[in-house]
N, C-alpha and C positions, 0 to 999 in steps of 0.2 A: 835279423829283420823281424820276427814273432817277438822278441823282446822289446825293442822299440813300439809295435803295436800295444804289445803289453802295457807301455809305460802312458802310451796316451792316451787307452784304452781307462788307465787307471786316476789320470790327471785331469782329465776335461771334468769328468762329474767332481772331480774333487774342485777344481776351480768355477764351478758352478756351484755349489753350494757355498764355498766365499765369498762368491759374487751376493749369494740371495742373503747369505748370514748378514755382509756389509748393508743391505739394501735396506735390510728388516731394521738394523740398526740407524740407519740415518732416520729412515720412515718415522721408527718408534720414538728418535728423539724429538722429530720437530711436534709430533703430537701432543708426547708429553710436554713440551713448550707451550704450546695452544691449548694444553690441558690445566696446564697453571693460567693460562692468559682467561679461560673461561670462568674458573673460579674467582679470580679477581675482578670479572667482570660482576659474579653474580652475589661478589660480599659489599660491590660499592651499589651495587641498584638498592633503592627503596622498593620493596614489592610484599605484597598481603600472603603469608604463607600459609593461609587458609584456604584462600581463592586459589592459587597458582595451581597450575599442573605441571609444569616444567623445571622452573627454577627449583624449585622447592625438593626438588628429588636427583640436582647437581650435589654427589658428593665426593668427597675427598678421598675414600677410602676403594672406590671404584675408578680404577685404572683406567676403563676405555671407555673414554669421553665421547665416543662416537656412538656409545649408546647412551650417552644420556637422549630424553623428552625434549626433542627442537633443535639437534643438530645432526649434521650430515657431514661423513667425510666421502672422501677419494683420495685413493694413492699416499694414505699421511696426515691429507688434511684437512683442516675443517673446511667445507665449502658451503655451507647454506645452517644459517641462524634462523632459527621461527621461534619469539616471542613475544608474537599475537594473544592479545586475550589472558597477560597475565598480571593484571590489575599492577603494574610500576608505576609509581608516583613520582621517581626522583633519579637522580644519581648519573644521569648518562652528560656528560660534559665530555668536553676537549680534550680530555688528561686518561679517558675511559680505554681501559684495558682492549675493548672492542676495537677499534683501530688498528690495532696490531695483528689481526689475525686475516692477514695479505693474503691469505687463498680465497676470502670468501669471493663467492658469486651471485647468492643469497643472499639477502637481508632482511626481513620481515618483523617491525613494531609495534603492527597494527594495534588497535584497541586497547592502550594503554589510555597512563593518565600522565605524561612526564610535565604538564606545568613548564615548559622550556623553551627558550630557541633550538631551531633544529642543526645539530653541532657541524662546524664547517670542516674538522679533520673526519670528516666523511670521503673527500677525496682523496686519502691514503687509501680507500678501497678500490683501487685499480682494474679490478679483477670482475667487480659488481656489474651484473648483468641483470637483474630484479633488486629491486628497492621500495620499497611498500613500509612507508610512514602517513598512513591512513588511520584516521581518529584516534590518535596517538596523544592527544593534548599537546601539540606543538602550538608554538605561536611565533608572532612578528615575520619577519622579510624571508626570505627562503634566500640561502646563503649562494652565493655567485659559485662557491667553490665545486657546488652538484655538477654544474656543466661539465666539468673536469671526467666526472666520470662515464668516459667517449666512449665504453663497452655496454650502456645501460639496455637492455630491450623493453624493458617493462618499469615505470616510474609512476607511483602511484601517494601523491600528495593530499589528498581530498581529505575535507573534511565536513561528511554527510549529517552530523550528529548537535550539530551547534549553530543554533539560529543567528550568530555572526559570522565575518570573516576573517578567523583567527591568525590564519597565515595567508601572509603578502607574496605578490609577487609585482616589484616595482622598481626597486633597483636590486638587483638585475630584472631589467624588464623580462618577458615571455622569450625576445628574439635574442637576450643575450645567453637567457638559461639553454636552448635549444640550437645554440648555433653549430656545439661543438658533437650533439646527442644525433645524432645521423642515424644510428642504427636501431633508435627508438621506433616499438611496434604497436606497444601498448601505453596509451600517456592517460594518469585519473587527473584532474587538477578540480575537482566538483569542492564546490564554496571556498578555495583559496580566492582572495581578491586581485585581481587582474588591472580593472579599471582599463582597457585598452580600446582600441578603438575597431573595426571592421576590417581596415587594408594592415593594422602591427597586426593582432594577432591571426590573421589568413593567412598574411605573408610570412610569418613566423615558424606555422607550420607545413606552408607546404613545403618547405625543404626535406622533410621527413619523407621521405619516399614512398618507402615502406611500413607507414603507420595505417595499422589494420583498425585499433579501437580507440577513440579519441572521446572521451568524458570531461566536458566544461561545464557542470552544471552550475546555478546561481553564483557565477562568476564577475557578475559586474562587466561583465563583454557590452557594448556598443554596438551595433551596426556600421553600414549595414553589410550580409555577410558579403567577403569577398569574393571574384571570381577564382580567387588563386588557388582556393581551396577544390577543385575540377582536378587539379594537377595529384590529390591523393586516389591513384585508382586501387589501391589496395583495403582501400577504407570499405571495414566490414560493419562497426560499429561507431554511431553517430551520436550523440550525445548535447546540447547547448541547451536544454531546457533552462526556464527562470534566468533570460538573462533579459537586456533590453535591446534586444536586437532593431526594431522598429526596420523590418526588411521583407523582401519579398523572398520567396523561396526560388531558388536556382533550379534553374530549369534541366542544369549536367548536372543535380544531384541523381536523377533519370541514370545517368551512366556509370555510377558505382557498381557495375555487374555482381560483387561480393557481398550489398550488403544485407546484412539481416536483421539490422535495428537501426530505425532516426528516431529520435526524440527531441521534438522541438515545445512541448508544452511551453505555455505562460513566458512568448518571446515579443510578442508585439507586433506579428507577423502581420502582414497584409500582403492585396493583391491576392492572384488566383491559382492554386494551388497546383502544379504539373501535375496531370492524370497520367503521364506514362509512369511516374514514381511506384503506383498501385500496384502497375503490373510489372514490377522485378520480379521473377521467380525464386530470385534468392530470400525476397524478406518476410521475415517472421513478425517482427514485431513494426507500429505504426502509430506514435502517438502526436497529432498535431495539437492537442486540446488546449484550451483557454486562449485563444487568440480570436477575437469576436471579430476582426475585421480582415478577417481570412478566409476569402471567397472559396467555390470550388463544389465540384458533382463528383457522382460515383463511377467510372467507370464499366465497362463488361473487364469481370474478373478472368484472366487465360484459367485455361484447364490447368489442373496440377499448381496451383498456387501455390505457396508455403504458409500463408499472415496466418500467425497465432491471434495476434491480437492487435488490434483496429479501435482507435482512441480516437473521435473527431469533437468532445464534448465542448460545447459553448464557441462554436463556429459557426460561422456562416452561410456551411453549405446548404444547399438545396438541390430540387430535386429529387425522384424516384428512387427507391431500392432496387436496384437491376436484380433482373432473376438471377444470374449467373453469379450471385453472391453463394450461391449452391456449390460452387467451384472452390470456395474456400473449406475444402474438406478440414482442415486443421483448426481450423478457428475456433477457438476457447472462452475470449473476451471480445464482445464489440459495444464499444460504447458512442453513441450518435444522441447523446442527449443535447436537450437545449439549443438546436439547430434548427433549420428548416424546410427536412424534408418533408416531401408530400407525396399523394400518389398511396396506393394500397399495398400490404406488406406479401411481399409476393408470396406464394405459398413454398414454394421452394426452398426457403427457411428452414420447413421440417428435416430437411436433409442436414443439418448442421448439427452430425452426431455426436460432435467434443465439446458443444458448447456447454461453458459453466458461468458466464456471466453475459446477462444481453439487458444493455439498456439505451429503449428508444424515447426514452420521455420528454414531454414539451415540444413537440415537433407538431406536423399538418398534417399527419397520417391520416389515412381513409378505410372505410372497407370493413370486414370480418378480420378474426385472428387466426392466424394459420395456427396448425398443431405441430405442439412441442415433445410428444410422446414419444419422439426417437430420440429425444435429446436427455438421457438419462443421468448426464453429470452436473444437466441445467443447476445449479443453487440461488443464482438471482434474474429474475425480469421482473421490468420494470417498463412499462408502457405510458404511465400515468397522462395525463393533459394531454390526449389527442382529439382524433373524432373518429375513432374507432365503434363500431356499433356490429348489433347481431345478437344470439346467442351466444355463450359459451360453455360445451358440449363438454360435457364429461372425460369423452373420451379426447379430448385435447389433450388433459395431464396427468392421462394412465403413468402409472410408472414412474413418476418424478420422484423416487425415495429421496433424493439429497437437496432437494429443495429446501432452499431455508427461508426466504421473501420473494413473496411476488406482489407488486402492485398497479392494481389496473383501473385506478379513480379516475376520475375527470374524462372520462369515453362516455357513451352513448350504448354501451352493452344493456341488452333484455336478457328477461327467461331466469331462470333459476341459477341458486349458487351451485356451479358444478359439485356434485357430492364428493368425486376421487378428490379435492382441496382438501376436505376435513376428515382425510385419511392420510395424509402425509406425516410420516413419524419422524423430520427432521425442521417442519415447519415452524419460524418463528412470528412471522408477518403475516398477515392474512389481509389486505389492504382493498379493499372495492368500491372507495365513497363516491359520491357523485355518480353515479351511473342511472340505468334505468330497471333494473334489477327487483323480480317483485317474486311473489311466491308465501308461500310459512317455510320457516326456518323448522329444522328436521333438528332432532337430539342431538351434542355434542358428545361425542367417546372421546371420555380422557386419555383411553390408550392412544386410541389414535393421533391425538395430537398433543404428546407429552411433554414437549417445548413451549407450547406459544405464545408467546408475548405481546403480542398485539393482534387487536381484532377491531377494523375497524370499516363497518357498514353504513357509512353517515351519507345521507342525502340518498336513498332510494325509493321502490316502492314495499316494502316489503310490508307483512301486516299479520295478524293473529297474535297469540303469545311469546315472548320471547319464552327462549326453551330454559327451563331452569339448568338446565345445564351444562352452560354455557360459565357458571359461574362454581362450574366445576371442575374448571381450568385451571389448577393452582398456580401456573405460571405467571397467568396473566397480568400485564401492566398494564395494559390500556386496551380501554374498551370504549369504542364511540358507537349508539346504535339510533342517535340522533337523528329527526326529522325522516321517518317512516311513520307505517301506519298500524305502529303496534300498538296492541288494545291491553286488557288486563290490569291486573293487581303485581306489583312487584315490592316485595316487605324486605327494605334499603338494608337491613342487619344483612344480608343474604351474601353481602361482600364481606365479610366478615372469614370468609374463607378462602380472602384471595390476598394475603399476605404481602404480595407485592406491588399489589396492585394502588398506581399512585395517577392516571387519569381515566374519569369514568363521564359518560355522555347519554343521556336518556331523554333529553329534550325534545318538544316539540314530535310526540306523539300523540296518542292518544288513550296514554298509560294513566293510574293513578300508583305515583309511589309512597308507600305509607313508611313511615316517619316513626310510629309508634313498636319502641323495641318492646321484648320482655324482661331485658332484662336493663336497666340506665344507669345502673351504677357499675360495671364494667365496662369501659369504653377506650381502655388498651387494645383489645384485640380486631379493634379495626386498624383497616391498612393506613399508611402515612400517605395521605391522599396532596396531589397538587396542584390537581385540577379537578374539579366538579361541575356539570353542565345536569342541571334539573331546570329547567325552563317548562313552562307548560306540563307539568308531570304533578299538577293536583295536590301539591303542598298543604296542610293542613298546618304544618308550623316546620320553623328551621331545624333539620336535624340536630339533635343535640350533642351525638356525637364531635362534632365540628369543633366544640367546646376548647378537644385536648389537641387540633391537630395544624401542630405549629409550623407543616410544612407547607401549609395549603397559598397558594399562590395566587389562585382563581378563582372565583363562587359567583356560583350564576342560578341564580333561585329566581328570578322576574316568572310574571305573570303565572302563578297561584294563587296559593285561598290562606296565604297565611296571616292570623289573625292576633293582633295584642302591641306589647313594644316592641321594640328592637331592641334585643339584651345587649348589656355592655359587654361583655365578652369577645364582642365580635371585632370590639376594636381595637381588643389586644393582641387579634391574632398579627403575631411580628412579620412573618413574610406575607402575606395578603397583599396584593399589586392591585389587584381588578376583584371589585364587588358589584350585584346589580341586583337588586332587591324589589325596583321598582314594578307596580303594577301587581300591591297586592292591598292588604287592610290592615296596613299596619296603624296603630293609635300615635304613635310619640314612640320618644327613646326611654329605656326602660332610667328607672330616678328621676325623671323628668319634672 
């Protein structure tokens, strides 16, 4: 009896390590099979082995292929290819090695260049469960044969990158490609041509059950959209911008309970926009923008909102900003430009601690500006053309380090330029024209405003000196300080220090700008100007600088004192569109 133990005692681990030795051996061969099939794949690609990171570092002399850069095994085999992003220009046909390697599950060719149809012996991959031929350079009909592959969860066609529509989908229409793709979760099909109508492609996809994210953009879709599309409750992600939908928005898009992003920009949308959509709790993001005939008001936002970001730009709505926009703790982006709201911007606004872009412009706003000083990741507002009036108080835009543009023209604001603006060290914009804005302008520190590019004060009250150091901006590109009530001497070589700077505006004060350098025969190191606005600024003669400056586009020299001919020079300048001279003493053209 103890002997017999003995012997099984001694046999099972020995027939266990046969077993693993056999296993290791079948394993290692089909590898090394798929480890030949992947070299052949990567001696018939054309691909840049400068750019590449992947391919380029498949070699022969290294046995496990499952560490090469872009591929994945399990159990033997290869199961996920990633050859995204490695500049291929060629080589992947019907005949291609690829095909053979019957474990993939993976596929990934994104960001190539393959110049090709996209190959039909694609459905030998059985097993494929992702498939991402996204801006790949594929072109013509998208092959019937994809449907085949009835394992697919994620199928990503789109091509975001090319202002046509390289790849079709026509025969096979959308409901043949999808009839047999049931277990599809995630579908891209953005700029493939579709060409289809509101009830094929609704009805096409709602057989997808469980499709969570669905991306149709500039598809060539039709309207208007179906109701069929109610029937995806799984749907997290919505997608159909840039198509021509010419449709009303579905009132059961309200009952997507999952979703976190619609994007319907630039669809043709019309009628009035479901205000229960607003308050999903689930959604983050909200963009209805460019649809001018796309009615609709703001609702009260519930407590605990999720919307990051909130797009209603060049729509129709109207109506008040609810306080309860307070509610949208999260909120990052809200863009309500070129619409028609009215009513005063509630104050509660200041509570919108994550905001980093807010633009209300072009709208019927009223009122004072509430303060942004809690909002410390602000980088853009933009107010412009309302009827916005008041002071605006310094301590509004305590703290704004990452402000990069603000623009608050065409309002009705008084009082001084808040001084924390020309303390901001990430400021590029400095935008205030049209207002009612008066005071003397205080000294510019260049530290303080190491960036700026634009500085632009036009139509206020402002008056005294311009501060010379203002032109001590070396950033500076444009500078308009046009129609105030600034008085003084400004000696025009003074831009001579702003290198970049290519529009300047001094019009219509009550400045005199002299003309007369010291130095006339160096006139490279003025900037390559392309627009010039000296109106009323006491002209004694055309600057002569102008001579060499073959960018200039615009010249606006009217109503001065400039006296003699009009040099011939002025007619050679080659890009010159707009001149306006008139309303000075001039004699004749000069050779006359």
């Amino acid at each position: 009896m103890t002997a017999h133990i003995i012997f099984w005692l001694f046999l099972i681990p020995l027939s266990l390590i046969n077993f693993s030795t056999n296993n290791f051996s079948v394993n290692g061969y089909y590898l090394g099979h798929e480890r030949s099939l992947l070299l052949h794949l990567k001696n018939n690609l054309i691909f840049n082995p400068t750019k590449s990171s992947k391919l380029v570092h498949w070699n022969k002399s290294d046995d496990d292929c499952c560490q090469w850069h872009g591929v994945t095994c399990k159990a033997g085999h290869v199961t996920a290819l990633d050859l995204s992003h490695e500049y291929i220009s060629n080589g992947l046909n019907d005949s291609s090695a690829l095909f053979n390697l019957q474990s993939l599950q993976s596929l990934n060719l994104a960001f190539n260049d393959f110049c090709s149809m996209i190959p039909q012996e694609l459905y030998k991959l059985q097993n494929l469960r992702y498939l991402n031929l996204s801006n790949a350079g594929f072109e013509g009909q998208v092959p019937m044969e994809i449907s085949h592959l009835k394992r697919l969860v994620t199928l990503d066609l789109s091509s975001t990158f090319t202002s046509h529509n390289s790849v079709k989908l026509e025969i096979p229409n959308i409901a043949l490609l999808l009839r047999n793709l049931t277990d599809i979760a995630e579908l891209y099909l953005d700029g493939v041509a579709i060409f289809a109508r509101g009830d094929e492609w609704g009805r096409a996809l709602s057989s997808l059950k469980g499709l969570r994210v669905l991306s149709m953009t500039s598809c060539n879709l039709s309207g208007p959209i179906d109701s069929s599309l109610a029937k995806l409750h799984s749907l997290s992600v919505l997608k159909l911008s840039h198509n021509k939908l010419s449709s009303i928005v579905p009132s059961s898009f309200a009952n997507f309970s999952n979703l976190t992003v619609l994007q319907l920009s630039s669809c043709g949308l019309n009628g009035y926009f479901p205000t229960d959509i607003f308050q999903l709790q689930t959604l983050k993001l909200l963009d209805i923008s460019e649809n001018q005939y796309l009615h609709g008001s703001l609702p009260n936002f519930p407590p605990f909102a999720s919307l990051h970001n909130l797009n209603l730009h060049n729509t129709n709505f109207l109506g008040p900003i609810p306080n309860t926009i307070s509610n949208l703790k999260q909120l990052s982006t809200i863009d309500l430009s070129y619409c028609q709201f009215n009513g005063t911007l509630p104050s509660s606004m200041s509570e919108l601690v994550q905001l980093v872009y807010l633009d209300m412009s072009s709208n019927n706003l009223t009122g004072q500006l509430p303060s942004f000083n809690a909002s410390k990741k602000l980088k853009y507002l933009s107010l412009f053309h309302n009827h916005l009036s008041g002071d605006l108080p310094s301590s509004h835009f305590d703290g704004l380090i990452n402000l990069v543009s603000i623009d608050l023209g065409f309002n009705s604001f008084t009082g001084n330029v808040p001084s924390s603006l020309l303390k901001i060290p990430c400021l590029r914009e400095l935008k205030l024209p049209y207002n009612q804005l008066s005071g003397i302008l205080g000294e510019f520190d260049n530290t303080s405003l190491p960036v700026l590019e634009m500085l632009d004060f036009t139509s206020n009250n402002f008056h005294g000196l311009i501060p010379l150091s203002v032109f001590n901006l070396r950033t500076l590109c444009f500078i308009s300080l046009s129609s105030n009530n600034f008085s003084g001497t400004i000696k025009l070589d003074v831009i001579r220090r702003l290198s970049n700077l290519t529009v300047l505006g001094l019009s219509y004060n009550d400045l005199l700008v002299d003309v007369n350098f010291k130095d006339h025969h160096d006139m490279s190191s003025f900037p390559k100007l392309r627009i010039l606005r000296l109106e009323f600024c006491k002209l004694s003669g055309i600057p002569s600088f102008l001579k060499n400056q073959s960018t200039i586009i615009s010249l606006h020299l009217s109503n001065n004192q400039i006296q003699g001919p009009i040099p011939n020079w002025i007619w050679h300048l080659d890009s010159l569109m707009n001149l306006n001279l008139s309303h000075n003493f001039f004699t004749d053209l000069e050779g006359s």
